[in-house]
C-alpha positions in Angstrom: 24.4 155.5 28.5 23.4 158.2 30.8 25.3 160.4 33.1 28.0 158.6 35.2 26.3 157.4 38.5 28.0 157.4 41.7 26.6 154.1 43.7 27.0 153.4 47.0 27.6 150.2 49.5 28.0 149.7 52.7 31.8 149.7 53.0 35.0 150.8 54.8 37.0 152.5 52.1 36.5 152.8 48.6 38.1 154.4 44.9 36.4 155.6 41.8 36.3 153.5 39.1 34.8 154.1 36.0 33.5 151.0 33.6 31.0 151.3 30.5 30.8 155.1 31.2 29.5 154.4 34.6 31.1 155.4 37.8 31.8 153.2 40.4 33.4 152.7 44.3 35.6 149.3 45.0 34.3 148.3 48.1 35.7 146.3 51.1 33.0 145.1 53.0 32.9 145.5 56.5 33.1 142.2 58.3 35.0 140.4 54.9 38.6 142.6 54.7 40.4 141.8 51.7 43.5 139.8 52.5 46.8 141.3 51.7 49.3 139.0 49.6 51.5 137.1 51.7 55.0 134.9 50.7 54.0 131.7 51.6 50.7 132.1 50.0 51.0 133.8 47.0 54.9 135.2 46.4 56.8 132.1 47.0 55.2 129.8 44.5 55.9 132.6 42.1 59.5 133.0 42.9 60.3 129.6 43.0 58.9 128.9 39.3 60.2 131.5 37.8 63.3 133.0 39.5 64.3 130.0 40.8 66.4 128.3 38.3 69.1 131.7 38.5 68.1 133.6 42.2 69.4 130.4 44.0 72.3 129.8 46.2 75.3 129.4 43.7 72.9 130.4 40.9 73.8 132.5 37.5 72.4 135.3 40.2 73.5 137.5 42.6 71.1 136.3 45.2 68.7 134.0 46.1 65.5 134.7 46.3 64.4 131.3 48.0 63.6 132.1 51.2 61.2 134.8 53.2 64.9 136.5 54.2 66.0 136.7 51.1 62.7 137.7 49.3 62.0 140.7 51.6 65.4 142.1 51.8 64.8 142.3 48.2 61.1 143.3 47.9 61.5 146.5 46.4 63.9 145.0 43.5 61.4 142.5 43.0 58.6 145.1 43.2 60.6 147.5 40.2 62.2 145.0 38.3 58.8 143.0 37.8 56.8 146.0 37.5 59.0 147.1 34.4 59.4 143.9 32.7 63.0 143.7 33.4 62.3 140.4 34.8 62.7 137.3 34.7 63.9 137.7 31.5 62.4 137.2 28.1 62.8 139.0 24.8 61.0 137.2 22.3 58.0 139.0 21.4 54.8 136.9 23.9 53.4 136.2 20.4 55.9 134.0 18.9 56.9 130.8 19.5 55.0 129.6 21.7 58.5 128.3 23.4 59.9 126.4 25.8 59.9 127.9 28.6 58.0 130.9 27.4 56.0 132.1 31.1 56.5 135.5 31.6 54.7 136.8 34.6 51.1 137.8 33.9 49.6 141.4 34.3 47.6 139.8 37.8 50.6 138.2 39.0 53.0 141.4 38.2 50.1 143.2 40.3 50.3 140.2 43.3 53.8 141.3 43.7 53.3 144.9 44.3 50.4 144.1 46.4 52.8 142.0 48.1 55.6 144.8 48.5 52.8 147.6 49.2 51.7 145.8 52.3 54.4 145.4 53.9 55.8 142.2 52.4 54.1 139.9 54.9 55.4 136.2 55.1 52.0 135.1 55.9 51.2 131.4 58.1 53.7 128.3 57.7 51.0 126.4 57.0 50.1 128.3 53.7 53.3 127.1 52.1 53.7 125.3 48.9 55.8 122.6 48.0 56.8 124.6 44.6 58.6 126.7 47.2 61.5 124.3 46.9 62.3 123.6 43.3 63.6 120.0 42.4 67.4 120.5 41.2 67.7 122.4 44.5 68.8 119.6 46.4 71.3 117.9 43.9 72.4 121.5 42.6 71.8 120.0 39.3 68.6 121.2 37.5 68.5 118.4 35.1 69.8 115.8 37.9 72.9 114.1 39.0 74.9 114.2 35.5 76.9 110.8 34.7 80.4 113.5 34.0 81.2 115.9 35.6 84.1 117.9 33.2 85.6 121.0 35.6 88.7 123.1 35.0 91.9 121.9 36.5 92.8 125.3 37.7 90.4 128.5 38.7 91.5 131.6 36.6 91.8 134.8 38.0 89.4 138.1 36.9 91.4 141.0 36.8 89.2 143.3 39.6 89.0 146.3 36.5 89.0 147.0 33.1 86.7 145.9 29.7 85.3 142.5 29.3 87.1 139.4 29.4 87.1 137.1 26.2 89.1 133.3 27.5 89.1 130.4 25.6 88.9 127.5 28.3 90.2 123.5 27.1 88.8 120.9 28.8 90.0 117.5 28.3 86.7 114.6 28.2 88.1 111.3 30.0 86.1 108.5 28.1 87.6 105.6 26.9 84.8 104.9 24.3 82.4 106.7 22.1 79.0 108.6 24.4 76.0 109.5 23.4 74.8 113.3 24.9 71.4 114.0 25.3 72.0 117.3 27.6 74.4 118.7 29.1 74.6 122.0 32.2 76.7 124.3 32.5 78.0 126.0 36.2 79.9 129.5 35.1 82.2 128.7 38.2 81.7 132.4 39.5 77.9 133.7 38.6 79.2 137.3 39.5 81.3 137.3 36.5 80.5 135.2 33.9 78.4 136.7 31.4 77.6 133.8 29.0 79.6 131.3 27.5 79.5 129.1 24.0 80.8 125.6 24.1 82.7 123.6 20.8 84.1 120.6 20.4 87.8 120.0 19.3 89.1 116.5 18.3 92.3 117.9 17.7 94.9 119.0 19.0 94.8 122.2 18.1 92.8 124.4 21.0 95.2 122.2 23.7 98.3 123.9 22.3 96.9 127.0 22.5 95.6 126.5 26.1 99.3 125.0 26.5 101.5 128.1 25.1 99.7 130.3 27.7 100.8 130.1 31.6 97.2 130.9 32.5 94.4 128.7 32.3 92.7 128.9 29.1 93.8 131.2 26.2 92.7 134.7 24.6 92.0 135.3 21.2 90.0 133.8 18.3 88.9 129.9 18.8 90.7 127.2 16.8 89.0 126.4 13.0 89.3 122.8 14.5 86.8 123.3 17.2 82.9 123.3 16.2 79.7 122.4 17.8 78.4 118.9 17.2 77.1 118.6 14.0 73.6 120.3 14.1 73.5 121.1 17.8 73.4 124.7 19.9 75.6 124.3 22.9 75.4 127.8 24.6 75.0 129.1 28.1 73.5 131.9 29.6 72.1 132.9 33.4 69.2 130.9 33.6 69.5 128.5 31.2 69.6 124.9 30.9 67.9 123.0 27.5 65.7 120.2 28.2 67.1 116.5 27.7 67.6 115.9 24.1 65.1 112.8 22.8 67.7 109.8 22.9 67.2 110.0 18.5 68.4 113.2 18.8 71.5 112.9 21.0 75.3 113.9 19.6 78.3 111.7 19.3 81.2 112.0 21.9 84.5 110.7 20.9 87.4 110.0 23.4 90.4 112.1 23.2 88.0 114.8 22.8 88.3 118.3 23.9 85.2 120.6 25.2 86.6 124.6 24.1 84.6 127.1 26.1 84.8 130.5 25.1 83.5 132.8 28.0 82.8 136.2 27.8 83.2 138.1 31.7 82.6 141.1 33.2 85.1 142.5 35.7 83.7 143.5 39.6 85.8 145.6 41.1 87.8 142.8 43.0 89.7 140.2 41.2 87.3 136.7 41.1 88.4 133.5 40.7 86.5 131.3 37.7 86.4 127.5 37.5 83.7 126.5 35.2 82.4 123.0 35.1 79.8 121.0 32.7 77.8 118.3 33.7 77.4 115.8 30.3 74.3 113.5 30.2 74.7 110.6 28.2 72.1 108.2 26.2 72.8 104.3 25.9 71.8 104.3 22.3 73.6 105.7 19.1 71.0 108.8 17.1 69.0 107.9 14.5 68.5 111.6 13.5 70.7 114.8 12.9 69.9 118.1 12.8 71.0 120.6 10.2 72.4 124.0 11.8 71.3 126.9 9.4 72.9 130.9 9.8 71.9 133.8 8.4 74.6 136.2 8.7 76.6 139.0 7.4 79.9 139.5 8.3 80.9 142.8 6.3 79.3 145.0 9.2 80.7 148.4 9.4 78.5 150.7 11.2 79.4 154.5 11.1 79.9 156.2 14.2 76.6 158.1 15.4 74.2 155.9 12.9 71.3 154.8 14.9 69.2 153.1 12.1 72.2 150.5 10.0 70.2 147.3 8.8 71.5 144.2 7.8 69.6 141.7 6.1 70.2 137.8 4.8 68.1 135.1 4.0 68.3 131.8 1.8 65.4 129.1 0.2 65.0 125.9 2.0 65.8 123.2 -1.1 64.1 120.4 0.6 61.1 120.4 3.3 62.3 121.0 6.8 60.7 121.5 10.7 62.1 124.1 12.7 63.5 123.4 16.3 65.0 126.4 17.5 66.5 129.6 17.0 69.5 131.3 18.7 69.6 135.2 17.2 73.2 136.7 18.2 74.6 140.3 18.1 76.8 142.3 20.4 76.0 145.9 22.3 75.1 148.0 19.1 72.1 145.3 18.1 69.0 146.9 19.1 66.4 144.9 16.8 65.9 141.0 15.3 63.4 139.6 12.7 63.5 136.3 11.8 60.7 135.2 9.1 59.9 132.3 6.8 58.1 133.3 3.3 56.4 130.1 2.8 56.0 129.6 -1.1 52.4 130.8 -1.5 53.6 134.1 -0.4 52.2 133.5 3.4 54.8 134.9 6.0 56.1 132.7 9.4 57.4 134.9 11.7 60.5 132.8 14.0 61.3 135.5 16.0 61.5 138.9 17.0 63.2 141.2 19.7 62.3 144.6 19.7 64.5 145.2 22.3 67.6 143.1 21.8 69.9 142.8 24.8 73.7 141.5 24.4 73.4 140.5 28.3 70.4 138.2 27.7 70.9 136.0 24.6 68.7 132.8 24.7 68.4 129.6 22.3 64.2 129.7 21.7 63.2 126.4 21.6 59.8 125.5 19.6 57.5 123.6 21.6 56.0 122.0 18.7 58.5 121.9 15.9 57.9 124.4 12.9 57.1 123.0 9.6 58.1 125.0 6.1 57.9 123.4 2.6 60.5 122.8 -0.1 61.2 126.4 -1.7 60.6 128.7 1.7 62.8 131.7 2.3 64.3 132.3 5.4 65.3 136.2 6.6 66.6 137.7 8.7 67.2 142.0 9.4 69.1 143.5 12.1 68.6 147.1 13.3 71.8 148.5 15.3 72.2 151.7 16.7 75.7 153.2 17.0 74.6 156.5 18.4 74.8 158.5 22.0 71.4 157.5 22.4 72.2 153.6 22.3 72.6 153.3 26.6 74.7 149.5 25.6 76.8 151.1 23.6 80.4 150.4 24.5 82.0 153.2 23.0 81.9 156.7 24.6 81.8 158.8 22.2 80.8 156.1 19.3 83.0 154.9 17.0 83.1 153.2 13.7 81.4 149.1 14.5 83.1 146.5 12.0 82.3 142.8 12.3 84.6 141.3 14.6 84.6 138.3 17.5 85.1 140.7 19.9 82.7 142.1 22.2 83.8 145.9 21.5 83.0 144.5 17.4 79.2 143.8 16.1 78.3 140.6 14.5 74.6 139.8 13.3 73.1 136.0 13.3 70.2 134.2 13.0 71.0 130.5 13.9 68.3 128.2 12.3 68.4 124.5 13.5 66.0 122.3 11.6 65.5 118.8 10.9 64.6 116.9 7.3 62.5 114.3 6.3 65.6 111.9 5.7 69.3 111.4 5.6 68.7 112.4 1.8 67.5 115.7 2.5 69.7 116.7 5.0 72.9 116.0 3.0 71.6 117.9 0.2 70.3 121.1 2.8 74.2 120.4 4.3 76.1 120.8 0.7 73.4 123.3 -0.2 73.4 125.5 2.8 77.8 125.1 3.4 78.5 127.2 0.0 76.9 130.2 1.6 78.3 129.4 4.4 81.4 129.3 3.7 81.5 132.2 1.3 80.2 134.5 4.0 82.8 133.3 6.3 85.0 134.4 3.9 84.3 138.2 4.4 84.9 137.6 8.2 88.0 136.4 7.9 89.1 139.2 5.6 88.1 142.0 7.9 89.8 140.2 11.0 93.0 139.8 8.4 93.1 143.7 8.1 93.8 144.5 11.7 95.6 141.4 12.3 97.4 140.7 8.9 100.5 138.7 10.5 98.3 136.1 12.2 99.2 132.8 10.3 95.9 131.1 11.9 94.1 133.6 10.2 95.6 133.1 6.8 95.5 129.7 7.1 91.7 129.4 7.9 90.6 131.7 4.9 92.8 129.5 2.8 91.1 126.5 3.4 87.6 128.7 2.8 89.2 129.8 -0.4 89.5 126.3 -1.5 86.2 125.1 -0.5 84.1 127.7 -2.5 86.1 126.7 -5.7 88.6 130.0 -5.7 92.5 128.7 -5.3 94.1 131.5 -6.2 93.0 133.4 -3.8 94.0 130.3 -1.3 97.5 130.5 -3.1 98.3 134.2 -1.9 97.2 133.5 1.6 99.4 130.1 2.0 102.2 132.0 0.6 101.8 134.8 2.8 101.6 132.4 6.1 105.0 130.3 4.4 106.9 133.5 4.9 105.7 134.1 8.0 106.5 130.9 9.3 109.9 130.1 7.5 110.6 126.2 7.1 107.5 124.7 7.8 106.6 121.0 6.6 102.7 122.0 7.2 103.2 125.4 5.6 104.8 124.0 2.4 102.3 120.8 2.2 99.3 124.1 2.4 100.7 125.5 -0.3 101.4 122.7 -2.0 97.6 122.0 -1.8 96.5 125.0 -3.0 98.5 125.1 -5.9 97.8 121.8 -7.2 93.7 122.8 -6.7 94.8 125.9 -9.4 96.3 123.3 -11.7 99.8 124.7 -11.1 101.1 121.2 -11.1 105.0 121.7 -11.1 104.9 124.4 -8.4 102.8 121.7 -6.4 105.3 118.9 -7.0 108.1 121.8 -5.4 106.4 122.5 -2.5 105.5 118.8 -1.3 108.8 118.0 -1.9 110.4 120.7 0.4 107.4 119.4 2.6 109.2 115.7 3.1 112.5 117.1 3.1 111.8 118.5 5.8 109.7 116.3 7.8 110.5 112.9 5.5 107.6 111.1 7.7 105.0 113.7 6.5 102.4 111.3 5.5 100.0 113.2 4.0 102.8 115.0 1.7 104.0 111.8 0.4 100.0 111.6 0.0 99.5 114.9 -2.0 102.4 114.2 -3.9 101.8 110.7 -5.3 98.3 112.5 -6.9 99.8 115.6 -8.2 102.9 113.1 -10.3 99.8 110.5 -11.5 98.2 114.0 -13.0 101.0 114.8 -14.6 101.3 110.9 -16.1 105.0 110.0 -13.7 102.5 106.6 -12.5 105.8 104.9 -11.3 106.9 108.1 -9.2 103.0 108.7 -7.8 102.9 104.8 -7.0 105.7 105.2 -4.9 104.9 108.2 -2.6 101.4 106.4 -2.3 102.9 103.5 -1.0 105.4 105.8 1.1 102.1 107.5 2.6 100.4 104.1 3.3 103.8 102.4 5.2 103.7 105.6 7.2 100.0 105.7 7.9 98.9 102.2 7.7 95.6 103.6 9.3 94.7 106.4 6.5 91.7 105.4 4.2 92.7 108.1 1.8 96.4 106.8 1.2 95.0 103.0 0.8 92.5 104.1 -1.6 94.9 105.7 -3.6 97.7 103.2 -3.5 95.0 100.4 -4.6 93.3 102.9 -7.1 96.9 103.0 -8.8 97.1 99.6 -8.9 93.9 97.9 -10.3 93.0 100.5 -12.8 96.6 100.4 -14.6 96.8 99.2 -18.2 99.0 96.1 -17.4 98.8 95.2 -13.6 100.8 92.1 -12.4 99.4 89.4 -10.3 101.3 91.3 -7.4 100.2 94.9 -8.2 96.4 93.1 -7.9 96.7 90.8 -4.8 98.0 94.5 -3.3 95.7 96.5 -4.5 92.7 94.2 -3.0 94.5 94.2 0.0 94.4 97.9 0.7 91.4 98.6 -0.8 89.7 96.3 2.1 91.3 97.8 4.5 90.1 100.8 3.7 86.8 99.9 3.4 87.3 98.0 6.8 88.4 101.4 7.9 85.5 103.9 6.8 83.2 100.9 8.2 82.3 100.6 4.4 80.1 103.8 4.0 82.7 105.3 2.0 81.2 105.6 -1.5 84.8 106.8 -2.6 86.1 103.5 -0.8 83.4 101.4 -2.1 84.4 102.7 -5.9 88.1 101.7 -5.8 87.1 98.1 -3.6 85.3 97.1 -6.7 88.0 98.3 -9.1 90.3 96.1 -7.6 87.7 93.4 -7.6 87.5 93.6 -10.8 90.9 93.6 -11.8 91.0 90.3 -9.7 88.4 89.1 -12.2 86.2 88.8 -9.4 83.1 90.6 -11.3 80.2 90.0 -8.9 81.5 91.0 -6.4 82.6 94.2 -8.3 79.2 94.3 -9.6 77.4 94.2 -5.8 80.2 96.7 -4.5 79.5 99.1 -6.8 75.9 98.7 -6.3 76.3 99.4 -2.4 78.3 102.6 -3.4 75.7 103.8 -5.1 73.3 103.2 -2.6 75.3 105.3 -0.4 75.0 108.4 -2.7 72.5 108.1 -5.9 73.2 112.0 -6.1 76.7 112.2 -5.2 78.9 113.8 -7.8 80.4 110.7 -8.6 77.7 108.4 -8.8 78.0 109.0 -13.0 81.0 107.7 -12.8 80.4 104.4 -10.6 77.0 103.8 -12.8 79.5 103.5 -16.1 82.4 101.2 -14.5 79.4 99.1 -13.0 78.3 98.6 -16.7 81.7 97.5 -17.3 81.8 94.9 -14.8 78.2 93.7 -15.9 80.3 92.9 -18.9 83.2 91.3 -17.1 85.3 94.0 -17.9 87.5 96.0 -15.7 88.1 100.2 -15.5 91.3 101.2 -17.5 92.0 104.7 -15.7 92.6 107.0 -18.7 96.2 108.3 -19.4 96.0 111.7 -18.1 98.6 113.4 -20.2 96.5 112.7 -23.5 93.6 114.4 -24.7 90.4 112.2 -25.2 
């Protein structure tokens, strides 16, 4: 092209422009003025979609931005905050996903709104207005509707006015008398000024109550009970602005009465002291799920970040061993996190990428929600890296001047996850990814508890939990110290003694086993579960009359335990010389057990066709069995089921083996 050249029109005002080299004047036209943005035009739509759901009365927000009042008294907030990309807020790279709910404002309607604020933030004619200017949850308060519960803390907690952030642990009892179905639920913070975000577990137990219960405040500080988790494959996680779509009613997740929701909530002090009373509304589904997600986390939990390091990574990953499609992801860090990758290296070497925030913010985590589901082959590798900077430079970081970062639940600690939830082909699949996936779960857990352990070494809770860890990824000795270590710090304790017990019976010290469940029902001689443990650890060591009667002892005292019927009725058919008594018994409990596990027990299914068997009732042993097997072709003890079921093919019953003699 030539020299730039200036043409002219017939205007008012113009500016230069330059475009293909050539040099240009925008033009107004004299006679046709452009028309300045106005609120009911062109803001208010905009506001409504996408501010809406937190700048609303009693919203996650500090304002509402729902009317003209409200929206001009704020324009020049709106005008910065937009301009910069602070807001509305989304963290996820544009390019992946796509997600629900991924509509960041475009480059035109970023430049509407400055327009808007430029001129004079105009409300424009009445008539111009939209009926997006009023979103649809405005008028129940509820942005997925009315719910059918409404679960709301008893009694409002009070925010200390100063100080750090506020970790509390908040119990709230679910009043059903039978079993739901929850396809959604919404959480209200109970004081948007304050509450940061907030993650939500379910506790069948006991356990988180008597914690609430031992502290005169509502709720509790400190670490949440091992006994509460989330529903099995299911996010359940607030933060401003968000509310998850209704679940698909084959997705939903089972309620249970005499259930507990835990909600640990992470607030911010405000100069005055608040009052908090947070509430969740639960949607419920008529029909039981036909499907169940798998919950997958890459994480380490060995994090220790030197002081003034801006650049400490952290990486994980694990292969997928069965095909899977990828619903969401939920990445999680505290201040220091400054970077997230999440990829999936398919098996042909071609890379996925699930996520990245190049500018992670511990203020605005999110669960990222596939709109169409993700699907990754049968040998895939999921990663994840975390970048965290521990420096001056880091304006998040919470320490002043820094200071060593270990891995802790805490929001002054760093953690580093990458939740994955997924869903398999079939029930097959997804126990295998569970018993697959739990090992490395577990064993990374491990280091967790460790590090917590060193600054907190005379929490029992703490020892306890990695105990039970310790047993699961096949290392008892290790559970052994930490049971002994919580005994002494307890003194006589029935559960403390029946731990140990356990874990020393696991490392085949069987006579130091038999001690410490016997101090266990000494103590508490209705200890069920002792009498339990006990009656297994004599039959290993051959004493059959001794186990028979702590079985029975554990059955009489917990007539509704499958485990203690199994075991009485195991006893009992598979001895060398059963009476007609010891059989009629043994049938007995064995059906009630199987009554009890709804018969999709393959363990209860096993010992209900031994003691068919020993009845001389073969068939039926024969089509028992069979059933078991059905139930798990590749459990560990389907081996064992195939041979007896030869056995009773043959109209022969299973002898148990002595267990003191060597085959």
């Amino acid at each position: 092209m030539g020299d730039p050249v200036e043409v002219y029109m017939g205007m008012a005002s113009g500016k230069m422009l330059r475009v293909f080299g050539v040099a240009l004047i925008t033009v107004t036209l004299i006679g046709a003025p452009l028309q300045a943005p106005t609120y009911t035009k062109n803001i208010a739509p905009l506001l409504a979609e996408r501010c809406g759901m937190c700048h609303v009365a009693g919203g996650s927000a500090p304002f509402s931005l729902l009317t003209y009042a409200d929206a001009k008294r704020h324009a020049t907030e709106i005008a910065t905050a937009t301009r910069t990309r602070y807001m509305p807020p989304w963290k996820a790279d544009p390019e992946n996903g796509p997600f629900v709910g991924q509509h960041p404002l475009t480059d035109d309607e970023i430049e509407r709104i400055q327009q808007w604020v430029a001129g004079g933030a105009i409300e424009g004619e009445a008539g111009d207005a939209r009926a997006s200017t009023v979103p649809p949850y405005q008028s129940s308060g509820w942005r997925l509707g009315p719910p059918d519960l409404i679960v709301t803390l008893p009694q409002a907690y009070s925010l200390q006015a100063e100080g750090t952030d506020v970790f509390r642990v908040f119990v709230l009892p679910v009043p059903i008398a039978k079993t739901r179905f929850v396809r959604g639920f919404e959480f209200r913070p109970g004081n948007s000024r304050v509450v940061h975000h907030a993650n939500i577990r379910l506790d069948k137990t006991s356990a988180s109550r008597a914690l609430d219960e031992a502290d005169p405040e509502p709720g509790y500080s400190g670490l949440i009970a091992r006994s509460a988790g989330y529903p099995e494959g299911h996010f359940l996680g607030w933060t401003p602005g968000q509310v998850s779509p209704l679940l698909s009613k084959e997705l939903s997740w089972q309620l249970d009465p005499h259930t507990d929701l835990v909600i640990e909530t992470h607030m911010q002090p405000s100069g005055s002291r608040e009052r908090v009373q947070p509430s969740i509304g639960l949607y419920f589904s008529d029909t039981r799920p036909t499907r169940t997600p798998a919950m997958l986390r890459l994480s380490r939990q060995n994090i220790d970040i030197p002081a003034g390091d801006s650049q400490y990574i952290v990486t994980d990953s694990y292969v997928l061993p069965v095909d899977v499609d990828v619903v969401a992801v939920q990445p999680h860090a505290h201040y220091r996190g400054r970077d997230i990758l999440g990829e999936a290296t398919l098996p042909d070497g071609t890379t996925q990428r699930l996520i990245h925030i190049a500018d992670w913010d511990f203020r605005w985590q999110h669960v990222f929600r596939f709109e169409q589901p993700l699907h990754l082959p049968n040998g895939t590798t999921l990663s994840m890296r975390w970048v965290y900077d521990n420096s001056p430079n880091n304006p998040r970081n919470p320490e002043r001047p820094p200071k060593r970062a270990r891995w802790g639940q805490h929001s002054s600690d760093e953690m580093g996850d990458l939740w994955i939830q997924v869903l398999t082909r079939n029930e097959a699949d997804l126990v295998t990814l569970t018993r697959d996936f739990r090992a490395k779960a577990a064993a990374e857990d491990v280091k967790g508890y460790e590090a917590e352990i060193e600054r907190h070494s005379h929490d029992t809770g703490l020892h306890d939990d990695v105990a039970l860890l310790y047993l699961e990824i096949g290392r008892p000795g290790a559970a052994v110290a930490h049971f002994e270590k919580s005994l002494a710090l307890k003194g006589r304790s029935a559960p403390a003694h029946y731990n140990l017990g356990t874990a020393l019976s696991s490392a085949g010290r069987l006579d130091e086993a038999v001690e410490q469940f016997r101090h266990a029902t000494q103590i508490d001689p209705k200890y069920a579960n002792a009498h339990n443990n006990l009656g297994s650890v004599l039959l290993a060591q051959g004493k059959r009359d001794e186990a028979l009667h702590e079985y029975r002892e554990a059955a009489r005292l917990r007539p509704q335990s499958a485990s203690a019927l199994q075991n009485l009725s195991w006893v009992l058919a598979t001895g060398r010389n059963p009476s007609p008594r010891d059989i009629d018994e043994a049938v007995d409990a064995a059906e009630r057990a199987a009554g009890l596990t709804g018969r999709r027990d393959a363990r209860g299914l096993d010992v209900l066709a031994a003691a068919y068997a020993a009845a001389g009732e073969f068939n039926r042993a024969q089509d028992v069995a069979a059933a078991a097997l059905r139930l798990g072709p590749d459990d560990p003890l389907a081996t064992e089921i195939r041979q007896r079921l030869e056995l009773y093919r043959h109209r022969r019953r299973y002898i148990s083996p002595d267990p003191t003699k060597r085959e």
